[in-house]
Residue frames as qw, qx, qy, qz and C-alpha x, y, z in Angstrom:
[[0.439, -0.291, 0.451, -0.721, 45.29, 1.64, 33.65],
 [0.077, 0.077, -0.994, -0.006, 44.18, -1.63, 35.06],
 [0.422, -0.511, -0.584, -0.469, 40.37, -2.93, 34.52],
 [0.201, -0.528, 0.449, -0.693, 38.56, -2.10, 38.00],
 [0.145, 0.195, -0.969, -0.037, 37.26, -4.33, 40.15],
 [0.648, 0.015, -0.124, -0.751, 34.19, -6.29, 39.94],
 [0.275, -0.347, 0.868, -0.223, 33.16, -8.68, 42.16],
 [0.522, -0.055, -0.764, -0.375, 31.53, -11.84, 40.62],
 [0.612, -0.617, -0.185, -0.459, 28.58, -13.26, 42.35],
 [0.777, -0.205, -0.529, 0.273, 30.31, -15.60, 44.63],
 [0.387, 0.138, -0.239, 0.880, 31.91, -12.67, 46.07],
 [0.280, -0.302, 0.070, -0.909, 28.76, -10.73, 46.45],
 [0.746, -0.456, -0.335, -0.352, 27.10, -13.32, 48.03],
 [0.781, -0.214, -0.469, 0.352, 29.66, -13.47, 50.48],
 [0.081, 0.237, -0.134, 0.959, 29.80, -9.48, 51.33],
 [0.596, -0.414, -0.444, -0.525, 25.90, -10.27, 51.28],
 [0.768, -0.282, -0.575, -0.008, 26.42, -13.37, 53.71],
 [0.582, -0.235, -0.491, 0.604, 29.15, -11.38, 55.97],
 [0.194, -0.332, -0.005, -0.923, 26.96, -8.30, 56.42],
 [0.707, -0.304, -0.551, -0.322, 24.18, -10.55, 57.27],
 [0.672, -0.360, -0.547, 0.345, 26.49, -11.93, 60.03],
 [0.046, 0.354, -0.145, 0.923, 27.55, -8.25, 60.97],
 [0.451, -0.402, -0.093, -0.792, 24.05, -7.58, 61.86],
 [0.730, -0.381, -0.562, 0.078, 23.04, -11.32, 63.69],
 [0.699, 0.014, -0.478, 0.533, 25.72, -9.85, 66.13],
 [0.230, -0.395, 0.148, -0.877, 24.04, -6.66, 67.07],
 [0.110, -0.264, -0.867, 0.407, 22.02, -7.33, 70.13],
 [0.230, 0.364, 0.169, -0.887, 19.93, -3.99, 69.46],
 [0.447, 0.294, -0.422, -0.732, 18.32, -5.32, 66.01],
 [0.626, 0.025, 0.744, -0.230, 15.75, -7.67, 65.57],
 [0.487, 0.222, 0.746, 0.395, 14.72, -9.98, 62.65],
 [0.324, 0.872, 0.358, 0.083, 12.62, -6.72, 60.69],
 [0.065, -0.944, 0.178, 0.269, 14.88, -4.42, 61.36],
 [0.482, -0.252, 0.652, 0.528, 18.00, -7.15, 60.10],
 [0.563, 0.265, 0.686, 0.376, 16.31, -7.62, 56.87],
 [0.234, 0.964, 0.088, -0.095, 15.46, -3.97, 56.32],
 [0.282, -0.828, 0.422, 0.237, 19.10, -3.30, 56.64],
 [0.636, -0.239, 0.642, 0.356, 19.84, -5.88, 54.71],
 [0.384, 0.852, 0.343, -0.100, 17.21, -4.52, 51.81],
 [0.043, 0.975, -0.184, -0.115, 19.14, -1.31, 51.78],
 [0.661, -0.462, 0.581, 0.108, 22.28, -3.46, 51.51],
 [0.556, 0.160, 0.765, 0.284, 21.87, -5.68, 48.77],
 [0.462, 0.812, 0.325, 0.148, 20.25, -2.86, 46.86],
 [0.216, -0.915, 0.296, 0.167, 23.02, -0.50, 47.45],
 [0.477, -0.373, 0.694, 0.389, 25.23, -3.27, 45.87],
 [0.547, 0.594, 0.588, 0.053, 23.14, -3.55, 42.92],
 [0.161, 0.984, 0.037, 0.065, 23.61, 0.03, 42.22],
 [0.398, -0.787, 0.224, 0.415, 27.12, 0.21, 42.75],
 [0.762, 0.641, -0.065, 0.067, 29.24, 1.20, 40.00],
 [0.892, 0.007, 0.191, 0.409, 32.79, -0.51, 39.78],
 [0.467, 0.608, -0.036, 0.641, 34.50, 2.13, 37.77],
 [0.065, -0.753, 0.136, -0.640, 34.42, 4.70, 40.48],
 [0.589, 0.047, -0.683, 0.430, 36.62, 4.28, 43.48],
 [0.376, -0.715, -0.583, -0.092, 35.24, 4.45, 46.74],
 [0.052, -0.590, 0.198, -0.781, 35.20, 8.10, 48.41],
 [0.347, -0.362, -0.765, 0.403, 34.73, 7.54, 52.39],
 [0.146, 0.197, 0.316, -0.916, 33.17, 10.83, 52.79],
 [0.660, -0.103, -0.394, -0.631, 30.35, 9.73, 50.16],
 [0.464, -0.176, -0.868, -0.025, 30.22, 6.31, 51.25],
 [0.120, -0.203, -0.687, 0.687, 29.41, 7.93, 55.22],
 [0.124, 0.199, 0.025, -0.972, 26.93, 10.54, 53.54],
 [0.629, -0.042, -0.528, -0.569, 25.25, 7.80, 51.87],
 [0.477, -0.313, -0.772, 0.280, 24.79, 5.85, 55.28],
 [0.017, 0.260, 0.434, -0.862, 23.95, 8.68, 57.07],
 [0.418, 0.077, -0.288, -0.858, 21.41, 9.44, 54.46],
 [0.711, -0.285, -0.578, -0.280, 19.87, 5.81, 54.57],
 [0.426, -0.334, -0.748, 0.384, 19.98, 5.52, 58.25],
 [0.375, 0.025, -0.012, -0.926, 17.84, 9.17, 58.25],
 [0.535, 0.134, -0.571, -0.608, 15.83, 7.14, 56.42],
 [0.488, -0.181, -0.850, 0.080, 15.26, 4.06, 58.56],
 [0.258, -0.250, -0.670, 0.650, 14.91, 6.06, 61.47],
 [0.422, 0.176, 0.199, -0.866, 12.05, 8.21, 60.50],
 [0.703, -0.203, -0.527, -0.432, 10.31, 5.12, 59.29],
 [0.685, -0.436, 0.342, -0.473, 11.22, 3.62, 62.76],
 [0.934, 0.093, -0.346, -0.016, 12.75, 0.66, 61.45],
 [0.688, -0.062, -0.433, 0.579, 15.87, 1.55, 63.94],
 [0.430, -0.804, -0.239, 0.333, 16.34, 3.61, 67.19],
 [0.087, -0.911, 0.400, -0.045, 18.68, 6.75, 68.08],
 [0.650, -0.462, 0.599, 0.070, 20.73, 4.43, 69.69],
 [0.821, 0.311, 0.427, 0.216, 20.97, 1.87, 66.71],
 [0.568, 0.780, 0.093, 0.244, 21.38, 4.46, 64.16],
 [0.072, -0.856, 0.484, -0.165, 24.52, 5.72, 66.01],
 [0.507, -0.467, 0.699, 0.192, 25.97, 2.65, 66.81],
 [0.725, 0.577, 0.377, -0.003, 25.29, 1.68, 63.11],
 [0.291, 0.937, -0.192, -0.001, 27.14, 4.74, 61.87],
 [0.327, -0.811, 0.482, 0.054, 30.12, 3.88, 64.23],
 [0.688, -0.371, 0.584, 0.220, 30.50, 0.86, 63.30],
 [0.725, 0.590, 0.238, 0.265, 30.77, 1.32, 59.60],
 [0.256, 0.936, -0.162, 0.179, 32.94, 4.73, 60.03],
 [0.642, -0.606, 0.469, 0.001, 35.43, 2.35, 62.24],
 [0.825, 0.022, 0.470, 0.314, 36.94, 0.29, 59.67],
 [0.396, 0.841, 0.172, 0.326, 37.45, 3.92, 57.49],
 [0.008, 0.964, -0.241, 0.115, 39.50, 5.36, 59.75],
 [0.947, -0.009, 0.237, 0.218, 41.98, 2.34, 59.82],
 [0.021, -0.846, 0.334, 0.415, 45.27, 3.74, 58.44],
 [0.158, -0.157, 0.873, 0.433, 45.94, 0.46, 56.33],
 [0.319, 0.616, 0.706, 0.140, 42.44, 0.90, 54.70],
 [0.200, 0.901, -0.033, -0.383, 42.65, 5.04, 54.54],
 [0.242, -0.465, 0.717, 0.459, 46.37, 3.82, 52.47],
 [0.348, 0.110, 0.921, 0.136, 44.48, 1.58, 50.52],
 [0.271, 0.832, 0.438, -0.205, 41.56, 3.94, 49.57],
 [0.000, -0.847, 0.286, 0.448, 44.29, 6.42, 48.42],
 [0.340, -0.315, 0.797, 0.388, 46.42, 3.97, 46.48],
 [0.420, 0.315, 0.849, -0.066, 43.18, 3.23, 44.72],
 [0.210, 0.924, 0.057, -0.315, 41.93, 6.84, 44.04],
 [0.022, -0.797, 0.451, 0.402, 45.48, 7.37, 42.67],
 [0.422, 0.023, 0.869, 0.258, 45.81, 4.21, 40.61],
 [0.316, 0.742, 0.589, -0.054, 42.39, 5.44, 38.98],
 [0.061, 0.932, 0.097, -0.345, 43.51, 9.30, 38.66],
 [0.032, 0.821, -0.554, -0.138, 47.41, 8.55, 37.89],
 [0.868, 0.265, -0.325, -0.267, 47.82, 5.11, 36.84],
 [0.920, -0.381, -0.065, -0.059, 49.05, 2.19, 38.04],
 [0.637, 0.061, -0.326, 0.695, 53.20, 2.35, 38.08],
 [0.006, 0.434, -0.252, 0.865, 53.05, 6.27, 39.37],
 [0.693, -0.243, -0.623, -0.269, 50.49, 4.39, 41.92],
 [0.935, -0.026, -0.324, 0.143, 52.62, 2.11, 42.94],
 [0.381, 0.371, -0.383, 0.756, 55.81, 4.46, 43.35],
 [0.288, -0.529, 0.163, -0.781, 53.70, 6.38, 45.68],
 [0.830, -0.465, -0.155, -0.268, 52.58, 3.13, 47.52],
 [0.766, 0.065, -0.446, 0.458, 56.68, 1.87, 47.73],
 [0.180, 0.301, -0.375, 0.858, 57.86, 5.31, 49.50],
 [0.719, -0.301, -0.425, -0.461, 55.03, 4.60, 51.96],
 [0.851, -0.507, 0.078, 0.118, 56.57, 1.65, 53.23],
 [0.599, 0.483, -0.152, 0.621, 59.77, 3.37, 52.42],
 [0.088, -0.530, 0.377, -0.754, 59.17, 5.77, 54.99],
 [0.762, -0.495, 0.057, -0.414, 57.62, 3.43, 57.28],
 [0.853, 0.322, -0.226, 0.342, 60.69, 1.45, 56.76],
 [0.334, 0.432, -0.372, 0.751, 62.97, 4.33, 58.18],
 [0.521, -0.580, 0.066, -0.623, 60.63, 5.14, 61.01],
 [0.943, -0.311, -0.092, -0.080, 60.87, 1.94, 62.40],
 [0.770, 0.149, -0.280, 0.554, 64.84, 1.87, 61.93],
 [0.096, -0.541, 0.301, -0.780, 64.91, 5.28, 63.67],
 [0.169, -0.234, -0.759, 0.583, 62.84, 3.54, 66.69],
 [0.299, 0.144, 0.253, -0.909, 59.81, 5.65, 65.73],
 [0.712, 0.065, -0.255, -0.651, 57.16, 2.95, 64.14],
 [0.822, -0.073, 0.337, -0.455, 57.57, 0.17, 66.22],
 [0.582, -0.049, 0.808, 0.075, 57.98, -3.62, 65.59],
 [0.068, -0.063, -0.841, -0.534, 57.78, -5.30, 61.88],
 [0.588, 0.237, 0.244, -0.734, 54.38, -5.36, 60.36],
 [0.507, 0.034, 0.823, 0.255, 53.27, -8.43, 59.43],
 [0.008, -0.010, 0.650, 0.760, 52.32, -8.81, 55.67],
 [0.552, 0.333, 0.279, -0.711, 48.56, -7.95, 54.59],
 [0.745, 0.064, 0.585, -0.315, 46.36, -10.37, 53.16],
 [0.448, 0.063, 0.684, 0.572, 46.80, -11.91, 49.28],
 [0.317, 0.678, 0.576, 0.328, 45.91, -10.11, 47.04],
 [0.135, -0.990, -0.033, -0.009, 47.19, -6.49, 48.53],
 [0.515, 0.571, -0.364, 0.526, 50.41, -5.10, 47.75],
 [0.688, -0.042, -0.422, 0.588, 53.09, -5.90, 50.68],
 [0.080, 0.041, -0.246, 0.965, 53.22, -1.94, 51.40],
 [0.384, -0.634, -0.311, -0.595, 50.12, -1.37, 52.02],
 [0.182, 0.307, -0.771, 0.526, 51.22, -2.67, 55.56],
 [0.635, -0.566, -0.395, -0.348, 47.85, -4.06, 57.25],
 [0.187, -0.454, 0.653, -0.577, 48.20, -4.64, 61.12],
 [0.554, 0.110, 0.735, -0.375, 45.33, -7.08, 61.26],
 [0.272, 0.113, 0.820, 0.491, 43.71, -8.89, 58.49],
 [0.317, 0.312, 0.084, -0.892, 41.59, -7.59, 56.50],
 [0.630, 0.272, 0.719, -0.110, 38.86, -9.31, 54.56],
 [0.245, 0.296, -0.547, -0.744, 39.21, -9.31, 50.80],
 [0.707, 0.245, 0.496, -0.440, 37.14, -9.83, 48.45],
 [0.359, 0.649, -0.532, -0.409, 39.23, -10.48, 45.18]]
């Protein structure tokens, strides 16, 4: 099984830097509220532990839990804390990031060739779909560092 992955600072200061911008771009959040959020953020990377691949149903439960948590201090509205939620649970339900999350889990659980097989037939069957006329135009290739089948649609930001 390959080592997991652990991002070196440069890397976390650039998750850091493009959260940061995430937030500038809300219109709802002002400079206390950014830097709470950002608090919870940076400390939430601190604490994260590499070995264990990310679960989207924790990851939401632990945002729902800290945005409980903001909002009964008041540091963000109803409103915020829902459009907060959405926009983190939007980039989970992606089908070339749910593919990825799996490929990951199963790389971790079942190692990395039995993985793999499971990522080729994938785009094995997305392969035939498309020759049948049921998946559409060619998908263009996903960023470096991500295996070919994973099949992004849009880039995606790594952080390797």
């Amino acid at each position: 099984m390959s080592q997991p992955f652990t991002p070196t600072q440069e890397q976390r200061d650039q998750m850091v830097a493009d959260f940061e911008a995430l937030l500038r771009e809300q219109s709802g959040i002002d400079a206390a509220d950014r830097d709470a959020l950002m608090h919870h953020f940076t400390r939430a990377l601190d604490e994260a532990k590499p070995d264990e691949v990310a679960d989207p149903q924790a990851l939401m439960a632990n945002l729902s839990q800290t945005l409980d948590v903001l909002q009964e201090s008041r540091v963000i509205e109803a409103g915020d804390r829902d459009g907060l939620s959405k926009a983190f649970a939007e980039p989970l339900n992606n089908p070339t990031v749910k593919r990825a999350l799996e490929f990951a889990q199963r790389r971790q659980r079942d190692g990395e060739d039995k993985a793999l097989q499971w990522l080729q037939a994938q785009a094995d069957g997305e392969t035939s779909a498309a020759a049948n006329g049921n998946g559409g135009g060619a998908t263009p290739a996903p960023p470096a560092g991500l295996p070919s089948s994973l099949g992004a649609k849009r880039p995606v930001k790594t952080y390797r």
